[in-house]
C-alpha positions as CSV (number, residue, x, y, z in Angstrom):
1,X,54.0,-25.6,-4.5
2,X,52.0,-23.4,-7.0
3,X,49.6,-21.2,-4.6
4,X,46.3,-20.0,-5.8
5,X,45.0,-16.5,-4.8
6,X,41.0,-16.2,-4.5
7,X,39.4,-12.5,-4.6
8,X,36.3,-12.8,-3.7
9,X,33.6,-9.7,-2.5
10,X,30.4,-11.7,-1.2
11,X,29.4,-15.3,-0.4
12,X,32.2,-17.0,-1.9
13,X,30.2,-20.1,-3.4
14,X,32.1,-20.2,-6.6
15,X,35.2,-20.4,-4.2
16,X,33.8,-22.8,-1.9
17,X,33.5,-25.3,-5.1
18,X,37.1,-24.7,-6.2
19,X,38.3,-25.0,-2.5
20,X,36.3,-28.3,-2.2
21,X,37.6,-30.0,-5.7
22,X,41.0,-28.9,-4.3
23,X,40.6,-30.9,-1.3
24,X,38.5,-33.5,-3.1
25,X,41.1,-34.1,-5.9
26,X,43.8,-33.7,-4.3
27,X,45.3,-30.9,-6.0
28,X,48.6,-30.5,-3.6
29,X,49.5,-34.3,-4.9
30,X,48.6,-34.2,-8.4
31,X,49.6,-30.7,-8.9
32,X,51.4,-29.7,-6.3
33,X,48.7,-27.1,-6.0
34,X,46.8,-25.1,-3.2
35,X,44.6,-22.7,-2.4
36,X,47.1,-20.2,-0.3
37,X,44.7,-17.4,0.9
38,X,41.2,-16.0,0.1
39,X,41.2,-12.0,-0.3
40,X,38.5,-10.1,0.0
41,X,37.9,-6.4,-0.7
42,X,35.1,-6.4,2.1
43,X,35.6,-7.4,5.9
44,X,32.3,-8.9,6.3
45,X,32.3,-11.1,2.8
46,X,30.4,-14.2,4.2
47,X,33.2,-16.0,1.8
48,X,35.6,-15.1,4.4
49,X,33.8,-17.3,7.2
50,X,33.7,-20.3,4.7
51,X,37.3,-20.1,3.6
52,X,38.2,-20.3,7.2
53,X,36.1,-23.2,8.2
54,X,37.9,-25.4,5.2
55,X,41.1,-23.8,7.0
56,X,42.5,-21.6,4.2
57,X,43.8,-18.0,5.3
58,X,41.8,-15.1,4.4
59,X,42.7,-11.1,4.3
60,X,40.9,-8.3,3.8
61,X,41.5,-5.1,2.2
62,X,38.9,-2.4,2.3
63,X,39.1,-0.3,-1.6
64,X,37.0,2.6,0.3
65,X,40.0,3.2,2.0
66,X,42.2,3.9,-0.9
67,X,42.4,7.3,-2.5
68,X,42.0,5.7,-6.0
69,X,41.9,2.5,-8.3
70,X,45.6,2.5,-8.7
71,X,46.4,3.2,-4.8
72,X,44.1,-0.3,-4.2
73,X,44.9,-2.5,-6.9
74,X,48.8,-1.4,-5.9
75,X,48.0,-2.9,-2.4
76,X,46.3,-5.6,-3.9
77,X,49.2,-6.8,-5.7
78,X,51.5,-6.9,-2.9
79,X,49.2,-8.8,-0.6
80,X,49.0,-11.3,-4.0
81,X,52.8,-11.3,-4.1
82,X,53.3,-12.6,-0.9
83,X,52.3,-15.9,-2.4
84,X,54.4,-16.3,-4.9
85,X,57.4,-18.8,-4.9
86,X,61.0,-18.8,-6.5
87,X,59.9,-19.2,-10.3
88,X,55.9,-20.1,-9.3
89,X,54.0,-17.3,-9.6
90,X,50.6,-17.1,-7.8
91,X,47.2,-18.0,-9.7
92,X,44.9,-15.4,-9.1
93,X,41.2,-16.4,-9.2
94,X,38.2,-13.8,-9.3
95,X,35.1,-15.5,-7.7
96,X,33.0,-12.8,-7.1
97,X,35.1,-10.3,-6.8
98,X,33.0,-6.9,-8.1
99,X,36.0,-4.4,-8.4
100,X,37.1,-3.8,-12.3
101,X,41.1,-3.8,-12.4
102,X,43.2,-1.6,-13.9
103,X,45.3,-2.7,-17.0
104,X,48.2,-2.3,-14.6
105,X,46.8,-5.2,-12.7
106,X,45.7,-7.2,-15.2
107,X,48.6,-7.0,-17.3
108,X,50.9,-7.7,-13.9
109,X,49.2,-10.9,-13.6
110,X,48.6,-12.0,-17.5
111,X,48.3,-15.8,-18.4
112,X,47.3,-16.4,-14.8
113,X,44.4,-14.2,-13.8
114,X,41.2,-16.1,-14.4
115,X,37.1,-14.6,-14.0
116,X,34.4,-16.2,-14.1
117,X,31.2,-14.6,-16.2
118,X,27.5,-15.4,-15.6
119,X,26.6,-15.4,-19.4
120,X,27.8,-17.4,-22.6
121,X,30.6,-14.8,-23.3
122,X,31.0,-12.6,-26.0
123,X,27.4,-12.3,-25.2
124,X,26.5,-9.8,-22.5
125,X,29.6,-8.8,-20.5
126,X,29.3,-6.3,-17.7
127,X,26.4,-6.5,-15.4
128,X,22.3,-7.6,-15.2
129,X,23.0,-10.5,-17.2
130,X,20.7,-12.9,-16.8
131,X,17.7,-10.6,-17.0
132,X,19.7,-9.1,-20.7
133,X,19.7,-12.8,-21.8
134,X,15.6,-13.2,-21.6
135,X,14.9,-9.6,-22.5
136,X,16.7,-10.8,-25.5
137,X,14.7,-13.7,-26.1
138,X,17.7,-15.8,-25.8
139,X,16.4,-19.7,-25.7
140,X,20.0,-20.1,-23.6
141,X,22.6,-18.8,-21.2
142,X,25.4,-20.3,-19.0
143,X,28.5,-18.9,-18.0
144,X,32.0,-18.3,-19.1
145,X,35.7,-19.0,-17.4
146,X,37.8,-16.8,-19.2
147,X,41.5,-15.0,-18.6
148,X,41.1,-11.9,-17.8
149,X,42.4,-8.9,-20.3
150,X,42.5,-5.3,-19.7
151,X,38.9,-5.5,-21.9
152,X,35.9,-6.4,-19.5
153,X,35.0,-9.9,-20.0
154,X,36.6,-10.6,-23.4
155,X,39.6,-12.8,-22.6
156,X,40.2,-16.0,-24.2
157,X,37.8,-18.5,-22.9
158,X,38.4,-21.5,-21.2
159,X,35.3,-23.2,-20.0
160,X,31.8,-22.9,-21.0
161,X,28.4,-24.1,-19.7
162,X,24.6,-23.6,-21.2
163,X,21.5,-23.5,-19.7
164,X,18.3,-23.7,-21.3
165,X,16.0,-19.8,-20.3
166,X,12.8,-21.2,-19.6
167,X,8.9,-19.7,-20.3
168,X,8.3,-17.5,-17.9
169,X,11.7,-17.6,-16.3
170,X,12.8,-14.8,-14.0
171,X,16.2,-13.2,-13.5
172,X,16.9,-14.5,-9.9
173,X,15.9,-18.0,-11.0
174,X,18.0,-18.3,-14.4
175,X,20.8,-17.1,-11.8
176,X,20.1,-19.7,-10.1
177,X,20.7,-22.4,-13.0
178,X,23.7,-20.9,-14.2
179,X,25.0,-20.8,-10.5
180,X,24.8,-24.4,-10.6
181,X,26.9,-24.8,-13.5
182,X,29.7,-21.9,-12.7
183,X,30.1,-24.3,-9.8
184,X,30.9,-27.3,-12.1
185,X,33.3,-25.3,-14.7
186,X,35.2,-23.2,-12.5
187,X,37.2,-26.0,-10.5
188,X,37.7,-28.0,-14.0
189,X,39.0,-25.0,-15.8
190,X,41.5,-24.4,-12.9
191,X,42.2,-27.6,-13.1
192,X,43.6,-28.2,-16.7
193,X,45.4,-24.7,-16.5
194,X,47.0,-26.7,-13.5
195,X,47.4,-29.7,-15.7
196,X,48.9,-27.4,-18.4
197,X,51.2,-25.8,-15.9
């Protein structure tokens, strides 16, 4: 069984949509496939609460509590490699999660370490996306699965989605369209690296 690892650091909606077209498709048949655990780097993360109602494990490990990047992401990757099994390596999924990894990290879990990105990548990485997009006078946006490198949001890219940025449109409610359609790309791109694995 090939266990998939969820960092998330707030509500968890982009992993309540992988979790559900887990369960929906069927994943532990078709690709002998689960969702093992939901990690958060916050205690109270809301995401937690909905992991456990769909009755996946969830851990938290507080970063304020680690005297530096290294120290956490160290800790970080043990609690991962807990999950993996003889020759399956986890797949680690950020949904959410709002901590930037070291290269150490990143490297550790190459080919498998996936992010999703609130804009139409190269375009805009890093933060205050959607309000960038319409200061720019882009006429769209979407959002971006993409394996993560040791560069901020420029791994190769896996899934895409475009939304149109509407007259008059704010940044909360362009969030709000993309959100719809990270929810839609996130589970398919996991699911044809699954198919690929």
């Amino acid at each position: 069984m090939k266990n998939i690892v969820i960092l998330i650091s707030g509500g968890g909606s982009n992993m309540g949509a992988i979790v559900k077209a887990a369960q929906r498709e069927n994943w532990a048949a078709k690709y002998q496939a689960r969702v093992a655990v939901v990690i958060s780097n916050k205690a109270d993360a809301k995401g937690l609460a909905l992991a456990a109602q769909h009755g996946i494990a969830t851990e938290s490990l507080d970063h304020k509590t680690f005297a530096s990047r290294d120290a956490f992401d160290a800790a970080l990757m043990q609690r991962i490699d807990r999950y993996a099994t003889p020759g399956n390596p986890p797949l680690v999924l950020l949904a959410g999660f709002m901590r930037i990894l070291t290269p150490g990290f990143v490297n550790h879990y190459a080919g498998r370490l996936v992010n999703i990105h609130p804009s139409l990548l190269p375009a805009f990485p890093g933060l205050h996306t959607h309000q960038r997009a319409i200061d720019a006078g882009c006429q769209v946006a979407g959002a971006t699965v993409h394996l993560v490198t040791p560069e901020l949001d420029h791994g190769p890219i896996l899934a895409q989605a475009v939304v149109p940025v509407l007259p008059g449109d704010t940044a909360e409610a362009l969030a709000a369209r993309v959100l719809t359609q990270e929810h839609l790309i996130y589970p398919r791109a996991v699911e044809n690296l699954l198919q690929k694995k």
